[in-house]
DSSP file (Angstrom, degrees, kcal/mol; ACC not computed):
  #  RESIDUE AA STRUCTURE BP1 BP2  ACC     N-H-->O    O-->H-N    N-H-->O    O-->H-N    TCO  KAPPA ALPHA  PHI   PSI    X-CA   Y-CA   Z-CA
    1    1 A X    >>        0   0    0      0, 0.0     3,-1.2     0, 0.0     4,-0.6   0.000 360.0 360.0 360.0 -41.6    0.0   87.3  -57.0
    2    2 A X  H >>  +     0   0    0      1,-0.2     3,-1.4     2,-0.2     4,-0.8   0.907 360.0  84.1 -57.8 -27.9   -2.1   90.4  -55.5
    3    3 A X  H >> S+     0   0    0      1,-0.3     3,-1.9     2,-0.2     4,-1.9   0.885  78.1  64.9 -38.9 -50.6    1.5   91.9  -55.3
    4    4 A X  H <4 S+     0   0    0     -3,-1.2    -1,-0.3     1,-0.3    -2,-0.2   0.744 101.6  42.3 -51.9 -28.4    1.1   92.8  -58.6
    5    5 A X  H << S+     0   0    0     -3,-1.4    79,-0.4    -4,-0.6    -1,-0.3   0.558 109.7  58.3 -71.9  -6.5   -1.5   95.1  -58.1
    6    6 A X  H XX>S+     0   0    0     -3,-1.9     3,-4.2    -4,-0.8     4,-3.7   0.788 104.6  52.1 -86.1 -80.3    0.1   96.6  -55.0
    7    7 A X  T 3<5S+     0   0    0     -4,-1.9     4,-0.3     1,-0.3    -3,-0.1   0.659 109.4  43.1 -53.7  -7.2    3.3   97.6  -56.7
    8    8 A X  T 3>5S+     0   0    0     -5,-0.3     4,-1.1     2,-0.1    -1,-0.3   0.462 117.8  51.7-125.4   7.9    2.1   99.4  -59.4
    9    9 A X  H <>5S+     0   0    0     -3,-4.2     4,-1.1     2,-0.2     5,-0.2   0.837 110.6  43.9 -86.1 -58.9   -0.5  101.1  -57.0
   10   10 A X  H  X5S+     0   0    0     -4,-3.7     4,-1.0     2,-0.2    -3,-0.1   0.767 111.7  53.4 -75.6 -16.7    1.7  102.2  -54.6
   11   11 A X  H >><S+     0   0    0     -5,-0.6     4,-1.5    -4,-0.3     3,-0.7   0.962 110.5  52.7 -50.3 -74.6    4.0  103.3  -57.7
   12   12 A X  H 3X S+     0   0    0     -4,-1.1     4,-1.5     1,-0.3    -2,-0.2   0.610 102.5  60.3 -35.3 -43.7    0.6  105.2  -58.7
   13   13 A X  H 3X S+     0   0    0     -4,-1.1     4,-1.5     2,-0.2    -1,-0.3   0.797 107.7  41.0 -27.4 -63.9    0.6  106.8  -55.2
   14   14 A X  H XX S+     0   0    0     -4,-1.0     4,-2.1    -3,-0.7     3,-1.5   0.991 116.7  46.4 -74.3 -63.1    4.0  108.6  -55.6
   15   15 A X  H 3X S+     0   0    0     -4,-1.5     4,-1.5     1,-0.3     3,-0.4   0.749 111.3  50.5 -59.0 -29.9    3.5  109.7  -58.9
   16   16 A X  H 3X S+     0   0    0     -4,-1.5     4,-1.2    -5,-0.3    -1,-0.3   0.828 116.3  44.6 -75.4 -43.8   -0.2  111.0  -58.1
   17   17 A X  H << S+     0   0    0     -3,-1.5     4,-0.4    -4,-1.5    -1,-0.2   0.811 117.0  50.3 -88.6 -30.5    1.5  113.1  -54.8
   18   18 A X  H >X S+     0   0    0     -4,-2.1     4,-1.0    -3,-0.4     3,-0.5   0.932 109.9  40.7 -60.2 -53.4    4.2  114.1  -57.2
   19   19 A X  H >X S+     0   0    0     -4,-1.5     3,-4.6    -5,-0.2     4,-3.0   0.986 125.1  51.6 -37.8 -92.6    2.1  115.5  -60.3
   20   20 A X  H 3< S+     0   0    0     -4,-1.2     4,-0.4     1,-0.3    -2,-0.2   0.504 108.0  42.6  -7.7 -36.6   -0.1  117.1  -57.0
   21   21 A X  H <4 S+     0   0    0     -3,-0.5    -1,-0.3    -4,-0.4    -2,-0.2   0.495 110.7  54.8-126.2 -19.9    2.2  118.6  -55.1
   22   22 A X  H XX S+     0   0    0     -3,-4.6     4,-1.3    -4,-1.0     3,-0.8   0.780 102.3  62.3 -90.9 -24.2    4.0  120.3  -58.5
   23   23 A X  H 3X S+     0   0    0     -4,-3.0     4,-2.2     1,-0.2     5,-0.3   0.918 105.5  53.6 -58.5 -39.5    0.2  121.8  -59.3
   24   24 A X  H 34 S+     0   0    0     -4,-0.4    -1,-0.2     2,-0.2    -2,-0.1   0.468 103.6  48.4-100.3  24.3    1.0  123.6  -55.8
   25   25 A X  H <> S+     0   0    0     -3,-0.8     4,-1.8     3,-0.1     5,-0.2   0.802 116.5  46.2 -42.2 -70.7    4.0  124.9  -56.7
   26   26 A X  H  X S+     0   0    0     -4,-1.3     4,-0.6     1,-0.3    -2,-0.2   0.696 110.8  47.4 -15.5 -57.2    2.4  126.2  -59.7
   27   27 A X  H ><>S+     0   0    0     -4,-2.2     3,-2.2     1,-0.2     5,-1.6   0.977 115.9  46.6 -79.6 -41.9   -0.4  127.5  -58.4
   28   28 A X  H >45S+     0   0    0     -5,-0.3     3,-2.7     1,-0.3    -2,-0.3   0.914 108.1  52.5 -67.3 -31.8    1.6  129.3  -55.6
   29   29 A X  H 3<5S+     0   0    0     -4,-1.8    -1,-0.3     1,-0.3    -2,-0.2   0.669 107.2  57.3 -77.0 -10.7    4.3  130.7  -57.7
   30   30 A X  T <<5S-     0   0    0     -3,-2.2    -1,-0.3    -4,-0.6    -2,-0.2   0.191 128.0 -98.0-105.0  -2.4    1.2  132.2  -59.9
   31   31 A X  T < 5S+     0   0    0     -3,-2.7     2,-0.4    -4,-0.4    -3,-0.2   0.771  81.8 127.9  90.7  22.6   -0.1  133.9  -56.8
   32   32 A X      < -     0   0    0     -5,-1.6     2,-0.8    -4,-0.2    -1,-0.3  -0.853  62.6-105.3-104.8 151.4   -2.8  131.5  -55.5
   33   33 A X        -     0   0    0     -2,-0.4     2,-0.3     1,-0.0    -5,-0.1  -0.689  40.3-178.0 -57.2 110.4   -3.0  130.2  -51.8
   34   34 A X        -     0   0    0     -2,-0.8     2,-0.5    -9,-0.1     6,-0.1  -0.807  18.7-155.2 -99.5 152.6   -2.0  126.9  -51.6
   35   35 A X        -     0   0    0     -2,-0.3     8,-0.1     4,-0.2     7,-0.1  -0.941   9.2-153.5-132.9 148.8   -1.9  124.7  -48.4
   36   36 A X  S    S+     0   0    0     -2,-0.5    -1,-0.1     1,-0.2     3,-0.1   0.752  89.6  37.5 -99.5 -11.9    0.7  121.7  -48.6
   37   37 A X  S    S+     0   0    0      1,-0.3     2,-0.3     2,-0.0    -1,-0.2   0.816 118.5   7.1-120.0 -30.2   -1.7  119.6  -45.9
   38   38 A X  S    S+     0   0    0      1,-0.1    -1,-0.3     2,-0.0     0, 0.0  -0.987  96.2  60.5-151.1 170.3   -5.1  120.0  -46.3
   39   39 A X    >   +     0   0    0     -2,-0.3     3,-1.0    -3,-0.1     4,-0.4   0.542  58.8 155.3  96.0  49.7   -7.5  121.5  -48.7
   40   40 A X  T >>  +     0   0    0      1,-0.3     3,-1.1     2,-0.2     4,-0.8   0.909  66.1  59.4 -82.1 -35.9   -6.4  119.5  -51.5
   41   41 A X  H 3> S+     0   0    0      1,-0.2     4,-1.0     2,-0.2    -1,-0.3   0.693  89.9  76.5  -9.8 -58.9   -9.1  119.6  -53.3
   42   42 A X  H <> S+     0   0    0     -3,-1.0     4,-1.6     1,-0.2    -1,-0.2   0.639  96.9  52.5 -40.0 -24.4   -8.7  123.7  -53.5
   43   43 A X  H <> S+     0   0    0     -3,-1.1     4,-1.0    -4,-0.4    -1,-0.2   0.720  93.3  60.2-119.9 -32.1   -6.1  123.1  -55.9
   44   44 A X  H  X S+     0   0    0     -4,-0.8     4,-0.5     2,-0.2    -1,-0.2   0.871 111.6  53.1 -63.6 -15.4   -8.1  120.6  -58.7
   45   45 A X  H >< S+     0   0    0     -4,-1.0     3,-2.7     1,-0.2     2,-0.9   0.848 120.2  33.4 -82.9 -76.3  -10.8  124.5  -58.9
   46   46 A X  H 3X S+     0   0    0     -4,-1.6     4,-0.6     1,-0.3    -1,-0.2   0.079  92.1  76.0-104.7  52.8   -7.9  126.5  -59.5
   47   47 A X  H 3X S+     0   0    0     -4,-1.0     4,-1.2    -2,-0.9    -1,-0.3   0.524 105.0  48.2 -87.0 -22.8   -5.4  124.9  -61.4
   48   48 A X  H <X S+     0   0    0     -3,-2.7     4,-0.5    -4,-0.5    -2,-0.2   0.706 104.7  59.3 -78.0  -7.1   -7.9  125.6  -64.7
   49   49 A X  H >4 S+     0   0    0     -4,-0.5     3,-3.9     1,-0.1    -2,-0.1   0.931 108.2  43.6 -76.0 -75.6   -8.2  128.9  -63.5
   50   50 A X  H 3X S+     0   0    0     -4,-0.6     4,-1.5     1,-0.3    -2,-0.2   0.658 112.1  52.3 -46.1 -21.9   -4.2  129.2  -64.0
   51   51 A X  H 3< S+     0   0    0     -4,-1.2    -1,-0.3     2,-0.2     2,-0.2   0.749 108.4  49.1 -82.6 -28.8   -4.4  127.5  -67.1
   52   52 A X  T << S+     0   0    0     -3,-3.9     2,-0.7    -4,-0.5    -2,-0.1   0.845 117.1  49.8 -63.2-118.4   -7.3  130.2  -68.5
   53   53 A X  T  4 S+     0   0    0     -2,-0.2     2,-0.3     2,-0.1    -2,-0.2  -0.098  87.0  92.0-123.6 -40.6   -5.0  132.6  -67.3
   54   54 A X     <  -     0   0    0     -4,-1.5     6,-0.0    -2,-0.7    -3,-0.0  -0.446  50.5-167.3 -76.7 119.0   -1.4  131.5  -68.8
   55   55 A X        +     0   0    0     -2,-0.3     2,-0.3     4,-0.0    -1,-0.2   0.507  58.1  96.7 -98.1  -8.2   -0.9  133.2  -71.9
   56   56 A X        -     0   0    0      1,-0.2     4,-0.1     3,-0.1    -2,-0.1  -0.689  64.4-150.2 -86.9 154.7    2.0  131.2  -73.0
   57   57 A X  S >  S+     0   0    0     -2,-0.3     3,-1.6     2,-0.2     4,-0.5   0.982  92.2  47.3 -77.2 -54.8    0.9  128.4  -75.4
   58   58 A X  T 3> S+     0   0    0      1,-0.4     4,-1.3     2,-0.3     3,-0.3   0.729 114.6  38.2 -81.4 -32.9    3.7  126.2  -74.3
   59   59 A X  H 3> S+     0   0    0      1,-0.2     4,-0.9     2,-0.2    -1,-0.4   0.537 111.4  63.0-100.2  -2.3    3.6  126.2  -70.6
   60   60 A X  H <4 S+     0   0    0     -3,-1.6     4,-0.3     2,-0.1    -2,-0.3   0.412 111.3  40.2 -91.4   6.4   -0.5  126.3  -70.9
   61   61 A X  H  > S+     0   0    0     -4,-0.5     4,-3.2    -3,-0.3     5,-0.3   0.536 112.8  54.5-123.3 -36.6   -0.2  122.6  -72.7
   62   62 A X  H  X S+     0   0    0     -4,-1.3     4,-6.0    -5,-0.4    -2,-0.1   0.959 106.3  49.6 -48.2 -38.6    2.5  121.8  -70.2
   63   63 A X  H  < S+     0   0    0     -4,-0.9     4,-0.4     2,-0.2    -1,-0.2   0.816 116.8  45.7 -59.1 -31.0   -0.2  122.7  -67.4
   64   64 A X  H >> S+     0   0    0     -3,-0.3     4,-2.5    -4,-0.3     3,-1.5   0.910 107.3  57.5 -85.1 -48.0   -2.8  120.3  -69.3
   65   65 A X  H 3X S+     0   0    0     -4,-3.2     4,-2.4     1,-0.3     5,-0.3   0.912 102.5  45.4 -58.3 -36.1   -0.7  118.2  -69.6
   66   66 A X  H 3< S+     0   0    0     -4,-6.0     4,-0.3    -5,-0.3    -1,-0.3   0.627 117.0  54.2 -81.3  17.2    0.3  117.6  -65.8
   67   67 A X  H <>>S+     0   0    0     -3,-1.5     4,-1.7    -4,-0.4     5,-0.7   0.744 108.8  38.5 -50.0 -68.9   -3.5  117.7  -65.3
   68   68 A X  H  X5S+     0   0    0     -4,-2.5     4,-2.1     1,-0.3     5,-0.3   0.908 119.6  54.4 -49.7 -20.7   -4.7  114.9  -67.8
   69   69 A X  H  X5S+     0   0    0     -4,-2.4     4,-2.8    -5,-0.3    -1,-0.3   0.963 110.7  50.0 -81.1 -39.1   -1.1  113.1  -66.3
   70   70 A X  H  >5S+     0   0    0     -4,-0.3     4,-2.0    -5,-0.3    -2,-0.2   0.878 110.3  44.0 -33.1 -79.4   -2.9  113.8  -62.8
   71   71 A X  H  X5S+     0   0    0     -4,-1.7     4,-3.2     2,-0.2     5,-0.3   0.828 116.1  50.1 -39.1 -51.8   -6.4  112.2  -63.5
   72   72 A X  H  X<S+     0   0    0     -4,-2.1     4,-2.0    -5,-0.7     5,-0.4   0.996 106.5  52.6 -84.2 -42.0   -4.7  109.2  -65.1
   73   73 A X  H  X S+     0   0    0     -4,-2.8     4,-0.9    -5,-0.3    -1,-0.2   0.898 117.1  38.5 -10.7 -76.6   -2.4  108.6  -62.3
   74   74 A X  H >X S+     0   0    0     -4,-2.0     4,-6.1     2,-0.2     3,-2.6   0.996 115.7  53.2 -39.1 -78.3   -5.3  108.5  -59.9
   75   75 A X  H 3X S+     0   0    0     -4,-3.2     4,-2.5     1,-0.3    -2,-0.2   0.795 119.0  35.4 -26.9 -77.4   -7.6  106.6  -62.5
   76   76 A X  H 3X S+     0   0    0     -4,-2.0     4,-1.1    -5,-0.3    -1,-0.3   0.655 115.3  55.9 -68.3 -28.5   -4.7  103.8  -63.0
   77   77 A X  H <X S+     0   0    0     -3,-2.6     4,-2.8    -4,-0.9    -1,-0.3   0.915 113.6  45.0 -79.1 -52.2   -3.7  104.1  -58.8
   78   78 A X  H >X S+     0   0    0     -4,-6.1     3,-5.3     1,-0.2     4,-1.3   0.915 111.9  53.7 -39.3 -66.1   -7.8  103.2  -58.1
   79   79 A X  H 3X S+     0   0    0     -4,-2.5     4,-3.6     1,-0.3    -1,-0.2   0.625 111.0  43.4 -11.5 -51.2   -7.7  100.3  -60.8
   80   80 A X  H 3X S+     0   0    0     -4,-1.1     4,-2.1    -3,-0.3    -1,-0.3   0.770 116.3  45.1 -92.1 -28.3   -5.0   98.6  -59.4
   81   81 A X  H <X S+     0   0    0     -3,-5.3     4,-1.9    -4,-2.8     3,-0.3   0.954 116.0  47.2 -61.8 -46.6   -6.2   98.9  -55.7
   82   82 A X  H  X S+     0   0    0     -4,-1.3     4,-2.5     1,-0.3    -2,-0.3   0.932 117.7  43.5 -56.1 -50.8   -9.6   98.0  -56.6
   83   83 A X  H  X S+     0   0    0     -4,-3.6     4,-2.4    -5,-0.3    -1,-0.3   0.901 107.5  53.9 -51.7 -45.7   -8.2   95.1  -58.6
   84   84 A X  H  X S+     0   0    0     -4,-2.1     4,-1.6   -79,-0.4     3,-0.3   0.900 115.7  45.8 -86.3 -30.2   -5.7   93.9  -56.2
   85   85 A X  H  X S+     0   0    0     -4,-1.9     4,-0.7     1,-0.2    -1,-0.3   0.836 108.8  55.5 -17.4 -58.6   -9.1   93.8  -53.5
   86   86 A X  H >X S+     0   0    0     -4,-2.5     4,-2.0     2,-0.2     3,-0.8   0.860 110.1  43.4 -87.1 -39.9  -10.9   92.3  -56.0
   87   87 A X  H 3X S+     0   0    0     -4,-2.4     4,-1.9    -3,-0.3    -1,-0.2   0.829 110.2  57.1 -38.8 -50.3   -8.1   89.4  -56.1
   88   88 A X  H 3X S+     0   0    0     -4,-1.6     4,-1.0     2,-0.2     6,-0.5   0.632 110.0  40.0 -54.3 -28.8   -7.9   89.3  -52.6
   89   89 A X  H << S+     0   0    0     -3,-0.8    -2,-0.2    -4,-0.7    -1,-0.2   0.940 116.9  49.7 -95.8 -43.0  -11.6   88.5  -52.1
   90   90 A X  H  < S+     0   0    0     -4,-2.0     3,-0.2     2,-0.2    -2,-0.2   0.738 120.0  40.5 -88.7 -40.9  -11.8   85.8  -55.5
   91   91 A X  H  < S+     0   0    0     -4,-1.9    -2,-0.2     1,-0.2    -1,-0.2   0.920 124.4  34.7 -89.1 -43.1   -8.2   83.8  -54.0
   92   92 A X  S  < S-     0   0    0     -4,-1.0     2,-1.2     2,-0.1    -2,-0.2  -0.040  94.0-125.2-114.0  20.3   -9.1   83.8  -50.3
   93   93 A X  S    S+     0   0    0     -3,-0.2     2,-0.2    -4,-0.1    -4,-0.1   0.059  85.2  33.6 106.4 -26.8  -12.7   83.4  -50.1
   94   94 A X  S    S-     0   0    0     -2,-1.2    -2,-0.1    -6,-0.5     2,-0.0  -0.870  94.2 -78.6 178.8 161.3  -12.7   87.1  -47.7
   95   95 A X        -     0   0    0     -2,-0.2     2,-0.6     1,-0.1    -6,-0.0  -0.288  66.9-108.4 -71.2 145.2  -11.4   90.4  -46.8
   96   96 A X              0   0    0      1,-0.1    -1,-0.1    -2,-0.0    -7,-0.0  -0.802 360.0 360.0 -76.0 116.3   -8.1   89.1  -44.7
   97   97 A X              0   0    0     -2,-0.6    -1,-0.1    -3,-0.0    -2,-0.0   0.337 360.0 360.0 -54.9 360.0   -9.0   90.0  -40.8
């Protein structure tokens, strides 16, 4: 049964590294340093800078949108881990050794 919180986490997992990893494209083709392995963080500051910065309407609500898609990704990737933990602990009694 925790499988069902697994799959749709580890779903949540690709799309969250996908969304991620096209905001550093973005950012680099826009002139920012990105680094594809760590500093990941670096890239949540200034993708709102690029998004101030983008003067087209239509690719600045495409940029918002792969944020907010970003956030919910994450949000919905936690949930499911947390959940499928929380399953784990309520069906087996303890964390499995």
């Amino acid at each position: 049964m925790q499988i069902l919180f697994f799959i749709p986490a580890f779903l949540g997992v690709i799309v969250t590294n996908i969304l991620w990893y096209w905001i550093k494209e973005e950012l680099r083709k826009n002139g920012f340093k990105v680094h594809y392995f760590h500093h990941h963080l670096n890239d949540l500051t200034n993708f709102p800078i690029l998004i101030k910065r983008t003067e087209d309407i239509e690719r600045r609500v495409s940029y918002i949108r792969i944020k907010r898609s970003l956030y919910i990704s994450m949000f919905v990737t936690f949930i499911c881990f947390v959940g499928g933990v929380i399953f784990m602990i309520l069906s087996f009694g303890s964390l499995p050794n």
